[in-house]
C-alpha positions in Angstrom: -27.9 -13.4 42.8 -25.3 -15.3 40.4 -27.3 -17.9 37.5 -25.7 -21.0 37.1 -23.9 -19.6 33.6 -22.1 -16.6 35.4 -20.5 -19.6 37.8 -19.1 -21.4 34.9 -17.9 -18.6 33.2 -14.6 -18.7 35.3 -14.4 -22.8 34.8 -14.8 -22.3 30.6 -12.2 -19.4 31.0 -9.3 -21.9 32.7 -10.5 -24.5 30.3 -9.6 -22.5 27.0 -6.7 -21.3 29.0 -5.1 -24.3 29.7 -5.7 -25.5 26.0 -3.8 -22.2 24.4 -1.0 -23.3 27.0 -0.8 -26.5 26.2 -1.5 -25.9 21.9 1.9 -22.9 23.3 3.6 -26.1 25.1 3.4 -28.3 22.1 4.6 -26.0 19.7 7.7 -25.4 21.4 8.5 -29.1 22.2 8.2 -29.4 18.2 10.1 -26.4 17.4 13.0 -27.6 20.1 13.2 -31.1 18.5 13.6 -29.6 14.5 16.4 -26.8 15.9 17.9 -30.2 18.0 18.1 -32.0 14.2 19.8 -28.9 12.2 16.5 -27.1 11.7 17.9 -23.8 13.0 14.6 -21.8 11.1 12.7 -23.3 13.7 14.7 -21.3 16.8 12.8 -18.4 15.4 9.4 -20.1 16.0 10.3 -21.7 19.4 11.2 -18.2 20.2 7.7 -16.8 19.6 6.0 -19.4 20.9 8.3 -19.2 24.2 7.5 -15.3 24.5 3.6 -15.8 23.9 3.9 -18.6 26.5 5.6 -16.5 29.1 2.7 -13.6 28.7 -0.1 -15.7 28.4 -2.6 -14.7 31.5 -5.8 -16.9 32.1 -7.5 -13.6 33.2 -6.6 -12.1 29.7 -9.6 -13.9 27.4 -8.6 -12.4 24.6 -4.7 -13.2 24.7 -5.9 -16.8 25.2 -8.2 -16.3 22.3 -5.8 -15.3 20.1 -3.2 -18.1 21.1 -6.6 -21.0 19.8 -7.2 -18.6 16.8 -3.7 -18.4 15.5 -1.4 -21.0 16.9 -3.9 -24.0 17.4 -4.3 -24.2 13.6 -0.3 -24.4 12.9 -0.3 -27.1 15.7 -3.0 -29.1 13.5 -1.3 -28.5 10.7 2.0 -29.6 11.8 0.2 -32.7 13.5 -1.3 -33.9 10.4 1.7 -33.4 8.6 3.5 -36.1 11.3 1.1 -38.3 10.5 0.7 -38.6 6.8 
């Protein structure tokens, strides 16, 4: 018999899943638009965030993991910086 928090499981799994892709999504879109203004350091970065797009896998929790561990923090931080 499956409890109600074994069903979810799958549901909380796509939901920090689509978050790392779009915190991945994000990153690049920022990263194009400095490289499109003469920010050619940022290529690197765009490149990174490209390749960790293209392996993410929603049934890999702890690739997603790392994606909100490490990359959702240089999002914020990027995100304040916009708006100060």
């Amino acid at each position: 018999m499956t409890t109600e928090n074994e069903r979810q499981l799958p549901q909380q799994d796509g939901a920090a899943y689509e978050v790392a892709r779009d915190v991945l999504v994000q990153l690049i879109g920022h990263a194009v638009g400095r490289v499109v203004v003469g920010e050619e350091e940022w290529a690197g970065k765009r490149d990174q965030w490209s390749s960790l797009l293209s392996r993410l896998d929603p049934r890999d929790a702890s690739s997603v993991q790392e994606v909100l561990d490490r990359e959702a923090p240089e999002l914020k931080s990027i995100t304040e910086g916009l708006n100060r």
